[in-house]
C-alpha positions in Angstrom: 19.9 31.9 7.1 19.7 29.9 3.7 18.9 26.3 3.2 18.9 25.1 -0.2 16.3 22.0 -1.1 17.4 19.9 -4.0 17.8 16.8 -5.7 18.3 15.9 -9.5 15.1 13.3 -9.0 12.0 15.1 -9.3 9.0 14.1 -6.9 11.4 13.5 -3.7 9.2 16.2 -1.5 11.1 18.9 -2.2 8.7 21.5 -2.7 6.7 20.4 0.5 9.4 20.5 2.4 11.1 23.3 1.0 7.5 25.4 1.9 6.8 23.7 5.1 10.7 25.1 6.1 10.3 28.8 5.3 7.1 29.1 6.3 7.9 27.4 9.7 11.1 29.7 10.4 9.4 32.8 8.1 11.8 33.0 5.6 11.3 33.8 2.0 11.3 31.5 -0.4 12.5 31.2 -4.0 11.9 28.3 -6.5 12.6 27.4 -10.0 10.1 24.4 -10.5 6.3 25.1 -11.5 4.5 24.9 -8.3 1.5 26.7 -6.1 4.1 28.2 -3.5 3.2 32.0 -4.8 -0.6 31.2 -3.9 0.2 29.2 -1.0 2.6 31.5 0.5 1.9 35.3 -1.1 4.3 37.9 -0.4 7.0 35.3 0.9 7.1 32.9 -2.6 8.3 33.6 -5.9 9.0 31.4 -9.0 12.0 32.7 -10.9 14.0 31.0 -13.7 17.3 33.0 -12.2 17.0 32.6 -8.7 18.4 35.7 -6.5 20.8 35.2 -3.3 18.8 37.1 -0.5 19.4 36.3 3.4 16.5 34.5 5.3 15.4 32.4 2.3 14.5 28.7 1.4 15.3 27.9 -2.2 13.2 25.0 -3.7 15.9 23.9 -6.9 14.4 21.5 -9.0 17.7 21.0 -10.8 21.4 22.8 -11.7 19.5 24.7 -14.8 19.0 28.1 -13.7 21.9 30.6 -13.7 23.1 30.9 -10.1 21.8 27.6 -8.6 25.5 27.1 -7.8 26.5 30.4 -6.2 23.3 29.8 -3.6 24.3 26.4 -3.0 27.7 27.6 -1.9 26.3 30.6 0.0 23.6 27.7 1.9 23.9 27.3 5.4 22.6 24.2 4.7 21.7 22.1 1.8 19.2 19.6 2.0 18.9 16.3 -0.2 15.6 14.7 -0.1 15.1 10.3 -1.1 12.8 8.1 -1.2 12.8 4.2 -0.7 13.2 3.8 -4.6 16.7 2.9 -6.9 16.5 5.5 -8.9 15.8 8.4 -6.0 19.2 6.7 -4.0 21.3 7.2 -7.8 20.1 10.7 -8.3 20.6 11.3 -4.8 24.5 9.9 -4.8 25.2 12.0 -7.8 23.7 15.3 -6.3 26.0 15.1 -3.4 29.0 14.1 -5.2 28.3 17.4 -7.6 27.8 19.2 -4.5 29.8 18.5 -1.6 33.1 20.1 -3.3 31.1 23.8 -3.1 29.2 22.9 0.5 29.9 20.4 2.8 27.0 21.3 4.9 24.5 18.7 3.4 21.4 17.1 5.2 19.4 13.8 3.9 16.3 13.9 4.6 15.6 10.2 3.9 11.6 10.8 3.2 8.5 8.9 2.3 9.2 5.2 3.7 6.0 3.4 4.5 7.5 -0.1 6.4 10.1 -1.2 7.8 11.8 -2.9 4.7 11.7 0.4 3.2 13.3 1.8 6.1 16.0 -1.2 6.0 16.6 -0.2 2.4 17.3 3.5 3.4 19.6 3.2 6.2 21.9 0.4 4.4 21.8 2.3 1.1 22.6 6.0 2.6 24.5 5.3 5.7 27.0 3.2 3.8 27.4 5.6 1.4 27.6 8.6 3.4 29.0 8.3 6.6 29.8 11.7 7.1 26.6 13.2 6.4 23.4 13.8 8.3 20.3 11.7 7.4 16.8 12.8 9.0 14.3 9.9 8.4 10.9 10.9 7.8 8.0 8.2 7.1 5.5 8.7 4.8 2.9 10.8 6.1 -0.2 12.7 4.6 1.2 15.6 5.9 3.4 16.3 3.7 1.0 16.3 0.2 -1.5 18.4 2.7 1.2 20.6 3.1 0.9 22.2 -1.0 -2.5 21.4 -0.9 -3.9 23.4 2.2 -1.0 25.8 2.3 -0.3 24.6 6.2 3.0 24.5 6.9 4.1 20.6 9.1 3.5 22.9 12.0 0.0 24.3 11.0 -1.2 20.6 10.1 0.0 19.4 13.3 
């Protein structure tokens, strides 16, 4: 299995997530954004610049930069587009998708990080009008997820 975490807005959770995923399953996983996942997750992490296509891995992409983003993107089983409840996230997270869905149609929003209902409200009128096609997994703001880099416990483990 790969499952590819990304979004051109940085702070959207993908990291947690992206951890929390490949440690739940026990998949590898690949990054290439700073972050503790190598000391969090030894033996199963790496931070690379070129990112390598390997079976049974999670890739954490904190942009298109790195050489071969693309190829693992189209390779993904399933690609996974984290937003929060802010302008800014929903724009980067339009124009992800539409760079995206041309070379993978298997996309997942994971609408993240709303704390109210108005929040919520703005989420589901935003992206279900937009996308209509796609997937969106709602998932409210929780401590879980920031204890997720900082323990190294994956959703699971916290539980």
């Amino acid at each position: 299995m790969i499952i590819s975490i990304l979004n051109k807005k940085g702070g959207v959770g993908k990291t947690p997530f992206a951890f929390s995923i490949a440690k739940d399953l026990s998949l590898y996983l690949q990054s290439n954004d700073t972050s503790c996942i190598e000391q969090i997750y030894p033996n199963y992490a790496v931070i690379t610049d070129t990112p390598k296509l390997i079976d049974n891995c999670v890739y954490d992409f904190g942009g298109f930069k790195s050489a071969g983003v693309l190829k693992i993107i189209s390779e993904s089983d399933y690609v996974i587009v984290p937003c929060l409840p802010e302008f800014n996230s929903l724009l980067r997270t339009m124009e992800t998708i539409d760079e995206i869905k041309k070379i993978n149609p298997n996309i997942i929003i994971l609408a993240t990080d709303y704390k109210d209902d108005a929040e919520l409200s703005f989420l589901k009128e935003n992206l279900e009008n937009s996308f209509k096609s796609i997937p969106i997994i709602y998932f409210k703001s929780s401590k879980i997820v920031k204890n997720a880099i900082n323990s190294g416990k994956s959703f699971i483990d916290a539980a």
